[in-house]
Each structure stands twice: as C-alpha cells, then as structure tokens.
VMD Tcl script that builds the backbone (N, CA, C; Angstrom):
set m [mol new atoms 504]
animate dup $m
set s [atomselect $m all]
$s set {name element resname resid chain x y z} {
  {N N UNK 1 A -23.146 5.394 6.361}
  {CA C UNK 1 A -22.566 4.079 6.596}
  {C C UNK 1 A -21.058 4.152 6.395}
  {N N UNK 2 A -20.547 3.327 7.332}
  {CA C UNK 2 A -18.813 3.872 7.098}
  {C C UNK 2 A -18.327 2.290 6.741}
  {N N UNK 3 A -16.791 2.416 6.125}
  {CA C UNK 3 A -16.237 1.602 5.670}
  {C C UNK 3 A -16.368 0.794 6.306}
  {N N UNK 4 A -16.537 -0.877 6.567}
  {CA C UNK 4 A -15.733 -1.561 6.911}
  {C C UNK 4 A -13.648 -1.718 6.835}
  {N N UNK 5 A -13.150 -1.757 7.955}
  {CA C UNK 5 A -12.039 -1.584 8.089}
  {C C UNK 5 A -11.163 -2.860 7.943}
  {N N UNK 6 A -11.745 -3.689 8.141}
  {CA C UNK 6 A -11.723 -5.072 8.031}
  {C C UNK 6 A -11.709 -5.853 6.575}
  {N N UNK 7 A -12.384 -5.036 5.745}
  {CA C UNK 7 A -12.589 -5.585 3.963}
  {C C UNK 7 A -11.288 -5.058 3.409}
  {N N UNK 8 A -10.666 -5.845 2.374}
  {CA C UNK 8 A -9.668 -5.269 1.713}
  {C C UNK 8 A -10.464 -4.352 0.515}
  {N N UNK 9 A -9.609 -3.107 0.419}
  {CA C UNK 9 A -10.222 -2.170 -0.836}
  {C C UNK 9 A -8.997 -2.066 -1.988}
  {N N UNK 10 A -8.777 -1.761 -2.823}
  {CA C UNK 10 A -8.126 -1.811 -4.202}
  {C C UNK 10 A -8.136 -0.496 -4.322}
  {N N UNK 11 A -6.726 -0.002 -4.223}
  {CA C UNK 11 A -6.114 1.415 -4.413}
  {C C UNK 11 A -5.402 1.415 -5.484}
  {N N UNK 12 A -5.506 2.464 -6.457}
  {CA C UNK 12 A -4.256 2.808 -7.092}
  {C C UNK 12 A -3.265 3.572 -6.448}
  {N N UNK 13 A -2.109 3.060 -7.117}
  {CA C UNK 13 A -0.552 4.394 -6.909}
  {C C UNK 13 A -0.671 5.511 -7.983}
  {N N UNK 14 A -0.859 6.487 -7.314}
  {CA C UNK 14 A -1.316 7.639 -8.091}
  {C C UNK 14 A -0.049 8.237 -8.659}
  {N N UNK 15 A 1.259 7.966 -7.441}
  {CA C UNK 15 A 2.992 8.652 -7.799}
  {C C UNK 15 A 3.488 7.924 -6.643}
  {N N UNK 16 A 4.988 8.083 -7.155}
  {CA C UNK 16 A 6.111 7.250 -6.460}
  {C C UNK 16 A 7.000 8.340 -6.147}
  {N N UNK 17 A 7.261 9.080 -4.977}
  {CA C UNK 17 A 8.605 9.289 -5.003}
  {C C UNK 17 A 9.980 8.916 -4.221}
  {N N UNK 18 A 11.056 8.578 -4.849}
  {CA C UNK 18 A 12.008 8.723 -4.241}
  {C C UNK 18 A 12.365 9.279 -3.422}
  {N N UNK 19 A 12.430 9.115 -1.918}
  {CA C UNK 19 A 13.110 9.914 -0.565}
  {C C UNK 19 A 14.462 9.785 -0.601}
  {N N UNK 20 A 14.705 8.723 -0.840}
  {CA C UNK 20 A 15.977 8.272 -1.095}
  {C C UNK 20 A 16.168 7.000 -1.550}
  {N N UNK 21 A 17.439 6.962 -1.480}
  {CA C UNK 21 A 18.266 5.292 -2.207}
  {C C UNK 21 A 19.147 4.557 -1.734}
  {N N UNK 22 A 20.009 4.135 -2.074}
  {CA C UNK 22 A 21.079 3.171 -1.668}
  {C C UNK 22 A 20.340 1.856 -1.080}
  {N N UNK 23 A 21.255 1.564 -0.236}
  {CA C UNK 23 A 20.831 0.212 0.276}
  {C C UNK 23 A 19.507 0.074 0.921}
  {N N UNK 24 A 19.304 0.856 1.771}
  {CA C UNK 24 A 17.523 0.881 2.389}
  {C C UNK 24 A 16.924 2.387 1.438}
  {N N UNK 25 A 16.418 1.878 0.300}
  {CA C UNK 25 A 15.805 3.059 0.388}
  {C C UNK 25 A 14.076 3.183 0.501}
  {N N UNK 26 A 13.844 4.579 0.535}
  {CA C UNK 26 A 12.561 4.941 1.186}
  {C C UNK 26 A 11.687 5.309 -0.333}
  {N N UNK 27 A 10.611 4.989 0.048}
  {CA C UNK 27 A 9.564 5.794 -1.265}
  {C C UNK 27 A 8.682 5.951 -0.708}
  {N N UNK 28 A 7.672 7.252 -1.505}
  {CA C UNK 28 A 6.203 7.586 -0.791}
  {C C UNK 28 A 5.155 7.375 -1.701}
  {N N UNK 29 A 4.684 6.737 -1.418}
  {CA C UNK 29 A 3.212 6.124 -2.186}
  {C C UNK 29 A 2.068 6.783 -2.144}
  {N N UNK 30 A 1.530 7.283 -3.370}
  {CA C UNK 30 A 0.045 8.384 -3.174}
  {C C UNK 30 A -1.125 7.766 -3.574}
  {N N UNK 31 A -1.771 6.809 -2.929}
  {CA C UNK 31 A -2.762 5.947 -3.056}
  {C C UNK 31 A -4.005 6.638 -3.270}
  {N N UNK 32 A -5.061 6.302 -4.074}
  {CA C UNK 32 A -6.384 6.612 -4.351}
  {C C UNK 32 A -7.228 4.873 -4.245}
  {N N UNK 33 A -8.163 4.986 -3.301}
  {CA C UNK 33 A -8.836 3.751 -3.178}
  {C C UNK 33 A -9.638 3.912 -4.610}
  {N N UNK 34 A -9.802 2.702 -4.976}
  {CA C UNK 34 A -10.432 2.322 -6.396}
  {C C UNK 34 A -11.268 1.970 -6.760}
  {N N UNK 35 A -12.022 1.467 -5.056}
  {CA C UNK 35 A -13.319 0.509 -4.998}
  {C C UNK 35 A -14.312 0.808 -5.370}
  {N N UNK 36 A -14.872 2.199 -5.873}
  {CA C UNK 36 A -16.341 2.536 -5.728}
  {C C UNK 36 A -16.528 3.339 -4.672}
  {N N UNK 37 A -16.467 3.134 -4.029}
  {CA C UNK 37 A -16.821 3.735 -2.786}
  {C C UNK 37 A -17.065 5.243 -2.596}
  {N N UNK 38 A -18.102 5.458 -2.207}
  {CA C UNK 38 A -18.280 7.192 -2.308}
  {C C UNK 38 A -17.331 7.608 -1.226}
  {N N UNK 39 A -17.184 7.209 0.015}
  {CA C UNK 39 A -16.493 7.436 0.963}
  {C C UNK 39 A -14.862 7.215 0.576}
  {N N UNK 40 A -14.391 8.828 1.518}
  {CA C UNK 40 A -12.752 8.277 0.808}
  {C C UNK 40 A -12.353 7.497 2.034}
  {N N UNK 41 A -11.242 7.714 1.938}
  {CA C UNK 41 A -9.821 7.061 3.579}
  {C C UNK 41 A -10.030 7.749 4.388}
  {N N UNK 42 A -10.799 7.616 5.359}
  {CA C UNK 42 A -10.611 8.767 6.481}
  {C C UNK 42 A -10.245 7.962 8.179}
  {N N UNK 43 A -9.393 9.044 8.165}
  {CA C UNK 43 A -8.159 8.052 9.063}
  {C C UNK 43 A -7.707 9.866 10.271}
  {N N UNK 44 A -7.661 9.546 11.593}
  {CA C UNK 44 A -6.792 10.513 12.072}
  {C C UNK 44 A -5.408 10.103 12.368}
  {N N UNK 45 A -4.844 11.696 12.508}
  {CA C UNK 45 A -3.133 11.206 12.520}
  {C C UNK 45 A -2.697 9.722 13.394}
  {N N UNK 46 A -1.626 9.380 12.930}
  {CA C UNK 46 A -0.970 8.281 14.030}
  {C C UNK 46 A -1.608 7.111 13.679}
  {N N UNK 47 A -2.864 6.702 12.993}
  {CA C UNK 47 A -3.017 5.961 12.491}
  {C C UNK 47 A -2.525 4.767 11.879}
  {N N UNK 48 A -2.591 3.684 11.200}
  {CA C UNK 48 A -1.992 3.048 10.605}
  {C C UNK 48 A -2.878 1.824 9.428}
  {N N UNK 49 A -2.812 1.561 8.278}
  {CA C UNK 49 A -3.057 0.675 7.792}
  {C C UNK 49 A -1.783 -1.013 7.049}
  {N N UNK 50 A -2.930 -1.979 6.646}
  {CA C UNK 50 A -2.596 -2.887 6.256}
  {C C UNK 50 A -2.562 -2.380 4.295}
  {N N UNK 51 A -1.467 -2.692 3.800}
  {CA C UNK 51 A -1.186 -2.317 2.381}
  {C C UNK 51 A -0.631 -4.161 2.048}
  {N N UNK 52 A -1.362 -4.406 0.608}
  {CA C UNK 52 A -1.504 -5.734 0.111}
  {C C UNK 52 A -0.574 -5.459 -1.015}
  {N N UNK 53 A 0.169 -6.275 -1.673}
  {CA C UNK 53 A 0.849 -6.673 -2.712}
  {C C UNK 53 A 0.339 -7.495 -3.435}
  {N N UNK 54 A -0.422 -7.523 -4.686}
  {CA C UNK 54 A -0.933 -9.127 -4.773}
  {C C UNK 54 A 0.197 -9.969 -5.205}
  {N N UNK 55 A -0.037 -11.317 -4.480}
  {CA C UNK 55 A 0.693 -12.109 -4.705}
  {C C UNK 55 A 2.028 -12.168 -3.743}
  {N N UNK 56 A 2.020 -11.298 -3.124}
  {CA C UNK 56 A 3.281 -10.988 -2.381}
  {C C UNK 56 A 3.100 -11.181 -0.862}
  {N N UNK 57 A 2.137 -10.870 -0.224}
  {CA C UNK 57 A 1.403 -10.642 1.151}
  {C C UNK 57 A 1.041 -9.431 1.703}
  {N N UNK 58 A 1.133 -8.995 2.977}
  {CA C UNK 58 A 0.696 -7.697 3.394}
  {C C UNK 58 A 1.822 -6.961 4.339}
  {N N UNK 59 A 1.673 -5.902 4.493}
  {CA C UNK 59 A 2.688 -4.926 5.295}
  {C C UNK 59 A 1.973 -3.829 6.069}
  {N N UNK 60 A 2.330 -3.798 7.231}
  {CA C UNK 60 A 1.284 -2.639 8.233}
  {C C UNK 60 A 2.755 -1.435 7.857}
  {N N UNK 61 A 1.787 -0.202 8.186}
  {CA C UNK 61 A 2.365 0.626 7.380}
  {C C UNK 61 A 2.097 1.691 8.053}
  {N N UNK 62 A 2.393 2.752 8.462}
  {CA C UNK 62 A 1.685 4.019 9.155}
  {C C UNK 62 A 1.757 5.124 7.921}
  {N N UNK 63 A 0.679 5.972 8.532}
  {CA C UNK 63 A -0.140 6.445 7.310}
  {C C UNK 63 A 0.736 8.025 7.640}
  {N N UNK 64 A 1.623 8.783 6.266}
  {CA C UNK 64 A 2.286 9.806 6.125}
  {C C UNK 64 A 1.744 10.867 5.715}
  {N N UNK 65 A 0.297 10.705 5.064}
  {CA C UNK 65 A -0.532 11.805 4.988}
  {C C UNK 65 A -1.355 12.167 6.234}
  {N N UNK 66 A -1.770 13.881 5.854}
  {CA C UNK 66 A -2.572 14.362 7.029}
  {C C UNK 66 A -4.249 13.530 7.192}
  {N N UNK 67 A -5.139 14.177 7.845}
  {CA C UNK 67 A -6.535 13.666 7.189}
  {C C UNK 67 A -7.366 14.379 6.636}
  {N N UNK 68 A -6.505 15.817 6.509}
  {CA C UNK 68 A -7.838 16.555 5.600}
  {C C UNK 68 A -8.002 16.268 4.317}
  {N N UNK 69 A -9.726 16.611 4.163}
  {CA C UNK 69 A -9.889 15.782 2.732}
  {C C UNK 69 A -9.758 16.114 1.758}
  {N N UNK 70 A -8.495 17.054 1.844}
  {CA C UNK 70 A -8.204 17.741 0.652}
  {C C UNK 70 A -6.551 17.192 -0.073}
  {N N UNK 71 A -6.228 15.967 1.409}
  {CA C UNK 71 A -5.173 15.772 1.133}
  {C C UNK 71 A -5.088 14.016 0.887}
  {N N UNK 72 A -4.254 13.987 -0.082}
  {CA C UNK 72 A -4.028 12.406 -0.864}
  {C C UNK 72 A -3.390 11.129 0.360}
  {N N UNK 73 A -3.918 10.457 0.032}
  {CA C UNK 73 A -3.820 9.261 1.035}
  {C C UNK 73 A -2.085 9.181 0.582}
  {N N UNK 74 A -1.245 9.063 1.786}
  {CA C UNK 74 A 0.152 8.016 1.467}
  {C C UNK 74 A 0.797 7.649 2.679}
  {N N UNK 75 A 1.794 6.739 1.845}
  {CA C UNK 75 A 2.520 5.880 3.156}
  {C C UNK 75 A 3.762 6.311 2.491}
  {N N UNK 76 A 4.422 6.173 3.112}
  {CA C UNK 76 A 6.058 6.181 3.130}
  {C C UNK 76 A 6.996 4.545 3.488}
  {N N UNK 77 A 7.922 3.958 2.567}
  {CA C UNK 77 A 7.571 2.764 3.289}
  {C C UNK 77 A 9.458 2.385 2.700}
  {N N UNK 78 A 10.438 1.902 3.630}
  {CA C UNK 78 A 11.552 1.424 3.015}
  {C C UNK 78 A 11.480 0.117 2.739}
  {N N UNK 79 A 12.417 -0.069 1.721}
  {CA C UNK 79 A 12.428 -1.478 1.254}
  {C C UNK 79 A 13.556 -2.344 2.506}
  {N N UNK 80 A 13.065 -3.360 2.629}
  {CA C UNK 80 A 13.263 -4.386 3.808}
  {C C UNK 80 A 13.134 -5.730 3.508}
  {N N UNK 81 A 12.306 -5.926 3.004}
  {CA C UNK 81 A 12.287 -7.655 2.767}
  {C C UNK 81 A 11.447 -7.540 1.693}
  {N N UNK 82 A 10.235 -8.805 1.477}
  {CA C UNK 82 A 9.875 -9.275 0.098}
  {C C UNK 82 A 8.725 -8.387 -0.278}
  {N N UNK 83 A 7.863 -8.089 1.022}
  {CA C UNK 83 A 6.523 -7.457 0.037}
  {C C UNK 83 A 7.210 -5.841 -0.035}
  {N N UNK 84 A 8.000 -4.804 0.913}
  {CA C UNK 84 A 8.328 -4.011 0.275}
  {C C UNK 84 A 8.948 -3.944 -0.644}
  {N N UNK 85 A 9.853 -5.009 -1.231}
  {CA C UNK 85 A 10.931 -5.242 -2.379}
  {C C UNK 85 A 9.864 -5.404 -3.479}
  {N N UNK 86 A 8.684 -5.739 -3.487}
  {CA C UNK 86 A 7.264 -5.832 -4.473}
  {C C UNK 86 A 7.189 -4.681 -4.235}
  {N N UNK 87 A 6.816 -3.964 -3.437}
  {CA C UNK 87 A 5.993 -2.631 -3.618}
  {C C UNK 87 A 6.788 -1.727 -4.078}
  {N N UNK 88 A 8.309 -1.575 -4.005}
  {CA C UNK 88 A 9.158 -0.640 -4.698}
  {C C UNK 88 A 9.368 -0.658 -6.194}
  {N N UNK 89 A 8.737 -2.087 -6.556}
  {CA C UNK 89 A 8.862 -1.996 -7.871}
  {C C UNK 89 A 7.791 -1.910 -8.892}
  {N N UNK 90 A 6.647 -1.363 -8.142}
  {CA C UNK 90 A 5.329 -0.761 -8.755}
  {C C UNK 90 A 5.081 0.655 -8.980}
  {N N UNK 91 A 4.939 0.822 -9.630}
  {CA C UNK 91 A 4.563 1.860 -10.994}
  {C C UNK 91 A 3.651 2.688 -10.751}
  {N N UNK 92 A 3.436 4.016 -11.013}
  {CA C UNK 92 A 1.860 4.551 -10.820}
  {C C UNK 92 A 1.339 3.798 -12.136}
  {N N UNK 93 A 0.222 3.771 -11.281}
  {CA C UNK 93 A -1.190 3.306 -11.896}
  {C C UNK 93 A -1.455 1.931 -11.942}
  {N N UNK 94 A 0.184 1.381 -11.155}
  {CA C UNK 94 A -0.346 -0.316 -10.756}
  {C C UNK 94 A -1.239 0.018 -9.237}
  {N N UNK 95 A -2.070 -1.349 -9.038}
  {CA C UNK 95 A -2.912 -1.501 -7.940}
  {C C UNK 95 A -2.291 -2.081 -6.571}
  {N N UNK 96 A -2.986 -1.822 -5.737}
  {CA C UNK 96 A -2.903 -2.206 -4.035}
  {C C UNK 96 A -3.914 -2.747 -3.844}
  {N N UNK 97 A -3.296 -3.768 -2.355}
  {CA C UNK 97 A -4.666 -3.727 -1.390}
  {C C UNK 97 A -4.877 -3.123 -0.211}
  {N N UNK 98 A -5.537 -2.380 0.013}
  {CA C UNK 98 A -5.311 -1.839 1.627}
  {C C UNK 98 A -6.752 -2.091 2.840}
  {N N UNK 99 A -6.148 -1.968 4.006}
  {CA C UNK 99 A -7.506 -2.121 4.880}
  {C C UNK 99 A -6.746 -1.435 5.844}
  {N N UNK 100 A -8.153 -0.819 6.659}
  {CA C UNK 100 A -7.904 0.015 7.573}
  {C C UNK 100 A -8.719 1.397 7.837}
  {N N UNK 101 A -8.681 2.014 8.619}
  {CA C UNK 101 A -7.559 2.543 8.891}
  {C C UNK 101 A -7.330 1.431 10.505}
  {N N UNK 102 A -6.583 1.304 10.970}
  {CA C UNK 102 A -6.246 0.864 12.954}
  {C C UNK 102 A -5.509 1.729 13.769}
  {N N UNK 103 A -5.838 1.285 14.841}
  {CA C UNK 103 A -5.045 1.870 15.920}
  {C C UNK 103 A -6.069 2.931 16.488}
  {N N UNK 104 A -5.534 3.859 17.272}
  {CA C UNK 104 A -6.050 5.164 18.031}
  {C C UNK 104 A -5.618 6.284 17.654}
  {N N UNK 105 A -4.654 6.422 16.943}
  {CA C UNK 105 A -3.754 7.981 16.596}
  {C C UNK 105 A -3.511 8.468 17.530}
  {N N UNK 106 A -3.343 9.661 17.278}
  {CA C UNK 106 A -2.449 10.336 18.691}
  {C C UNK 106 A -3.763 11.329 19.184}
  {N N UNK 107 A -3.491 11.627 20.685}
  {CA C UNK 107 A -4.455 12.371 21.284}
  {C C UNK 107 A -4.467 13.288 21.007}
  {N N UNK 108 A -5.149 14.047 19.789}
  {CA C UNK 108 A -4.458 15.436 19.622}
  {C C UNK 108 A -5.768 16.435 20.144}
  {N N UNK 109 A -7.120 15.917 20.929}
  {CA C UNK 109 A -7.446 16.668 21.037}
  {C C UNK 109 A -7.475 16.932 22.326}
  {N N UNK 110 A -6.267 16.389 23.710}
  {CA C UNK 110 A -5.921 16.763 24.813}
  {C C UNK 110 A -4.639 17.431 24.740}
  {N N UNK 111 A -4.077 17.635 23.259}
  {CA C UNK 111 A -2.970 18.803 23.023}
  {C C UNK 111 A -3.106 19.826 22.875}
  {N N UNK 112 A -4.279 20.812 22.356}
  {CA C UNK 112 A -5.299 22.114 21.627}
  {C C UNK 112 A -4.490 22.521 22.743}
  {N N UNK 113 A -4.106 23.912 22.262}
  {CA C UNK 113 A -3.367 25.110 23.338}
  {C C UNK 113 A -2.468 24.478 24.244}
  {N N UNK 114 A -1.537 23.245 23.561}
  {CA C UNK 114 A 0.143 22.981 24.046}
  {C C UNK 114 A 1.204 23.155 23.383}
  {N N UNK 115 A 2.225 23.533 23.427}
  {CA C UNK 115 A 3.036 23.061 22.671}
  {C C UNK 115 A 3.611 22.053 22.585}
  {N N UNK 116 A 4.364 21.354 21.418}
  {CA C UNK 116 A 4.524 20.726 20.828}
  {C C UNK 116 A 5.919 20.096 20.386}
  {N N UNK 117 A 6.583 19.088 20.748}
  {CA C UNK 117 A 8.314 18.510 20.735}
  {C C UNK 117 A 7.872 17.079 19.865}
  {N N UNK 118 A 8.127 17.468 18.923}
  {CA C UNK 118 A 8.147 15.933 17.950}
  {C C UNK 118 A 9.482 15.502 17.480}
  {N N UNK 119 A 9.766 14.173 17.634}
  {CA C UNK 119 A 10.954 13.587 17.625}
  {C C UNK 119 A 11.338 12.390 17.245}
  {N N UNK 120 A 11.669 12.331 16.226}
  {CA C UNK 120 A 11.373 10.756 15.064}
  {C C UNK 120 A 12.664 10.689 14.096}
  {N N UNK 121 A 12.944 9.435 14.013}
  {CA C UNK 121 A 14.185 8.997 13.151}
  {C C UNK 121 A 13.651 8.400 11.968}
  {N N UNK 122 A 14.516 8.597 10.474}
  {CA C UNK 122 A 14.445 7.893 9.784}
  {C C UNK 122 A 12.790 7.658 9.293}
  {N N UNK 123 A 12.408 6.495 9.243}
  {CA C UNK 123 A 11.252 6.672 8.114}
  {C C UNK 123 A 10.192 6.052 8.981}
  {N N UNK 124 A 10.598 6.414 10.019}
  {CA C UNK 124 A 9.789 6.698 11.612}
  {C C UNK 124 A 8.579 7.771 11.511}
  {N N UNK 125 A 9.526 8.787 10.906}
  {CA C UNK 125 A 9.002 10.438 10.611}
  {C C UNK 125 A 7.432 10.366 10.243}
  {N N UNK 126 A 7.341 9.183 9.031}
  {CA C UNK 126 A 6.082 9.282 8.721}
  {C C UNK 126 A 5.156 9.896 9.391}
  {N N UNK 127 A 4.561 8.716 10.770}
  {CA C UNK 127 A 3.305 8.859 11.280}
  {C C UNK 127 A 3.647 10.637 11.805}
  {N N UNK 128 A 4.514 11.134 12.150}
  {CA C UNK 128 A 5.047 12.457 12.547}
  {C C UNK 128 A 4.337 13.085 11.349}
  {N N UNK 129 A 4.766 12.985 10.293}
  {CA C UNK 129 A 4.254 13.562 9.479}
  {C C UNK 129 A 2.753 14.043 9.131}
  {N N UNK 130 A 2.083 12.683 9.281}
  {CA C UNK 130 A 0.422 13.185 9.245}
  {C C UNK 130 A 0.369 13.873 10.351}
  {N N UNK 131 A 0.652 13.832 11.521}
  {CA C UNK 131 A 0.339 14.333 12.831}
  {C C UNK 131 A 0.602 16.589 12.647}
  {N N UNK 132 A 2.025 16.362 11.915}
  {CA C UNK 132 A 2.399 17.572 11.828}
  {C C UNK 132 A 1.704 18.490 10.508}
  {N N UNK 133 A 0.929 17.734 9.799}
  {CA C UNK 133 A 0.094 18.381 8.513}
  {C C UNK 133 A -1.246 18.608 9.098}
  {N N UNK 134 A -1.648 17.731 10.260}
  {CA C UNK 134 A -2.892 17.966 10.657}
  {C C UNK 134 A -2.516 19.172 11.688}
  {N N UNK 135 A -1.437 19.578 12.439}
  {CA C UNK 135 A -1.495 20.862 13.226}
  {C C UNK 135 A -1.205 21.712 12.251}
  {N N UNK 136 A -0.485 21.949 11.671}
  {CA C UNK 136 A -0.332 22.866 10.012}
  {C C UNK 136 A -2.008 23.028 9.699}
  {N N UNK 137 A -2.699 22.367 9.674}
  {CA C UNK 137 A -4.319 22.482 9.400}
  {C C UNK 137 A -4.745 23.565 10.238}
  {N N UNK 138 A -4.716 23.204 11.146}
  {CA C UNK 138 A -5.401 23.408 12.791}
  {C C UNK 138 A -4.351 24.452 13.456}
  {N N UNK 139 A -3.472 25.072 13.316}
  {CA C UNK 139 A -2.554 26.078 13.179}
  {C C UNK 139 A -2.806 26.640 14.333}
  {N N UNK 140 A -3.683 27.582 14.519}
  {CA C UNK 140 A -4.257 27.845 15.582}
  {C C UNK 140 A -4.493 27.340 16.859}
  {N N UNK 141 A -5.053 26.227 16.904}
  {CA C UNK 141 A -5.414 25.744 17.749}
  {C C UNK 141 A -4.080 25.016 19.220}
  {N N UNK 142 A -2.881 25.330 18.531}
  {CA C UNK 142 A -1.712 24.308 18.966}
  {C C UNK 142 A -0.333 25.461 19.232}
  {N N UNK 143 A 0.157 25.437 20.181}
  {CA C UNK 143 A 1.620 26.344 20.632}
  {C C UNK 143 A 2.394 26.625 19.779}
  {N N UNK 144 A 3.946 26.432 20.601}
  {CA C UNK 144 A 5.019 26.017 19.276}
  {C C UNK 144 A 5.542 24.969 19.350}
  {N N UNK 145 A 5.755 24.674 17.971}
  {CA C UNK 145 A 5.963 23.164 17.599}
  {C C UNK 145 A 7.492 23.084 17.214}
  {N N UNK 146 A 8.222 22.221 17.759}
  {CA C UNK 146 A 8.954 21.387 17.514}
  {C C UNK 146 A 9.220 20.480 16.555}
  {N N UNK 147 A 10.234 20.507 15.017}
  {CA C UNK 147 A 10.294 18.875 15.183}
  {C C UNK 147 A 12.160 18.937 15.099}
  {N N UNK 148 A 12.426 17.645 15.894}
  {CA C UNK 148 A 13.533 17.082 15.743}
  {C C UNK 148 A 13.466 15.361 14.937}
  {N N UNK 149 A 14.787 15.191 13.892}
  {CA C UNK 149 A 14.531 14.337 12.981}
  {C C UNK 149 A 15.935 14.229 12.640}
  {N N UNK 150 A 16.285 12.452 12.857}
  {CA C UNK 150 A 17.661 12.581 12.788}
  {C C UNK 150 A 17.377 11.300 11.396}
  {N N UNK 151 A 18.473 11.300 10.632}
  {CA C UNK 151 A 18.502 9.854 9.503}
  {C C UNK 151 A 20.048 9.063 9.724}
  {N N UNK 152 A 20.098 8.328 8.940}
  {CA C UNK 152 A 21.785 7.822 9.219}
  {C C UNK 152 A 22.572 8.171 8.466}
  {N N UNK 153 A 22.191 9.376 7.524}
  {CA C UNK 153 A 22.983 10.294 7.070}
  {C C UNK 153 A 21.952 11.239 6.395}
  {N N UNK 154 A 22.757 12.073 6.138}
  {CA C UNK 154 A 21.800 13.425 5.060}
  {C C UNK 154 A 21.665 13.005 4.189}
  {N N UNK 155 A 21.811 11.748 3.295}
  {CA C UNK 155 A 21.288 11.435 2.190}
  {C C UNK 155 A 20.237 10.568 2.506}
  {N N UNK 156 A 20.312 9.977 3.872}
  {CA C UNK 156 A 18.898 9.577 3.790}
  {C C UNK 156 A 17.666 10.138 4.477}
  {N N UNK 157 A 18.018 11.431 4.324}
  {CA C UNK 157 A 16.733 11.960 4.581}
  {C C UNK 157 A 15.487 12.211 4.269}
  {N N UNK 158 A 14.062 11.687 4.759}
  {CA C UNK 158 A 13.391 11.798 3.862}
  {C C UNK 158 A 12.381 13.024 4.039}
  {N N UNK 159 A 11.515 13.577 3.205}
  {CA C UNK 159 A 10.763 14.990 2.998}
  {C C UNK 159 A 11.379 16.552 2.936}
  {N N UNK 160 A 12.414 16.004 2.626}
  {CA C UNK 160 A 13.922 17.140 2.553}
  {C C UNK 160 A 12.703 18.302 2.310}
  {N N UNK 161 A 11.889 18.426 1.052}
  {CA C UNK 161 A 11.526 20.004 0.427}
  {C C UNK 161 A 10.449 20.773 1.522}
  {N N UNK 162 A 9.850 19.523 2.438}
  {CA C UNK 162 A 8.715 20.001 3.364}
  {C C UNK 162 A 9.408 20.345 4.253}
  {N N UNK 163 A 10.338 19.986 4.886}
  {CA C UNK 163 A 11.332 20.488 6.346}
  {C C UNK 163 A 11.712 21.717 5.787}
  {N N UNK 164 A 12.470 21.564 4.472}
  {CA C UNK 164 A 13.315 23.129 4.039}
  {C C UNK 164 A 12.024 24.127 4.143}
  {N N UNK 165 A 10.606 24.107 3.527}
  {CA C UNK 165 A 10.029 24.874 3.525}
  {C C UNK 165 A 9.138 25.235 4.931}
  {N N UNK 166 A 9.079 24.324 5.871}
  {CA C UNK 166 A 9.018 24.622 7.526}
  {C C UNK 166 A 10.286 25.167 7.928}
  {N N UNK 167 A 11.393 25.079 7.789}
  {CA C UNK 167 A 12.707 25.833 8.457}
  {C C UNK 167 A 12.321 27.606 8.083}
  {N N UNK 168 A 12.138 27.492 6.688}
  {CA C UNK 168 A 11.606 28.807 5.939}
  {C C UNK 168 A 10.985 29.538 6.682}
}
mol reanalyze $m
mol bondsrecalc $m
mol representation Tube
mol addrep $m
C-alpha cells in the first residue's frame, strides 16, 4: 500500500546547512518523515513536494536529494518571504509538514545511453541535483554528463564541496 500523497506527514529536520548567506540566503534541509510509516519518501528525480510550517503556511519546494534509499530526503530552499523566513529559523529536531511527492520528474528513462548537458542557476540547481545523484547511481547506464551552474556571485554558491569533488 503506498502513501497517500495528498495527507500531510510530520518530518523532522535531521540538519541545517548553510549554502550560503547574506541577503537571500540558501539552506538545505535533511528531513526524516516522523509519521510511523514503514514506507519512506519515495519520490523520482525532478520531483517536487509541499513542505508545511506550522502556523506559518506551505511552500512547494523541489526535492535536492537523489531517490536511492540509501539517501536522506532534502530540499534546498532560500529565504524569500514569510514561510521560508519560518523555516530558516528552525533547528534540527524541530518538525515539518510535508506532502507529496508531485509532478512527473524528469524522463530519465528515455535518456539511458545519452549524454547529458545540465544547466541551472542559483538554487534552481536543486531539482538538478537529485537528477545528477540519481545518474551518479546509475553511472553506467548514462554518457557524459555535463553540468553548467551559474549563482550571482561565488559566494552564493550553493553545494560548493559536491561540485569541487565532481570537478575532482
């Protein structure tokens, strides 16, 4: 029996990190659903969910983790208005609400034996991101990959240590 996508579930923030700062800044959120549920998040790349604030409202969000199930649910999300200005100021081990997963993700299984030009700004990158952890998975199966990734400066770049260690 699979989730309803439609029910809100109660996640913890497992860690927060800083991508960056200043005026817009970015953080990545490592969510663990909380509900019970034997079933975890299972979501393919490109995806996207609804993330709850209580008290604050909701924010659609695209999902920055891959989907293997070895890897921790997160979003990446800049502060912008009121419910991210709530969510930047939560703590691991404060709670969420989330639902989801939506959308279609990306076609990745009419890509197998193409290569690959990914090209995303700013904290855009995300959904790029699950997309590019799930061919990192699947390694094999996919050409050569591309990514291009521009920010509005080098300080606001976000996943600096994962790019340095793909440039590697």
């Amino acid at each position: 029996m699979s989730v309803n996508p439609y029910l809100p579930r109660r996640a913890r923030i497992d860690s927060v990190v800083e991508e960056c700062d200043g005026p817009r800044p970015i953080r990545t959120f490592t969510l663990t659903p909380a509900d019970g549920a034997a079933e975890r998040f299972v979501f393919e790349p490109g995806q996207c969910l609804q993330l709850s604030v209580m008290g604050q409202g909701e924010i659609f969000v695209a999902i920055a983790s891959g989907p293997a199930q070895s890897e921790p649910l997160q979003v990446t999300v800049m502060r912008v208005g009121q419910v991210t200005t709530a969510l930047h100021e939560l703590h691991a081990g404060d709670h969420v609400g989330l639902r989801g997963p939506y959308g279609n993700g990306f076609p990745v299984e009419s890509w197998r034996g193409q290569n690959l030009l990914l090209i995303g700004g700013g904290v855009g990158q995300a959904p790029l991101r699950s997309l590019l952890h799930y061919v990192e998975a699947n390694r094999s199966e996919f050409g050569r990959v591309q990514v291009f990734y521009g920010a509005r400066s080098p300080e606001a770049t976000i996943y600096r240590e994962e790019f340095a260690a793909y440039e590697a």
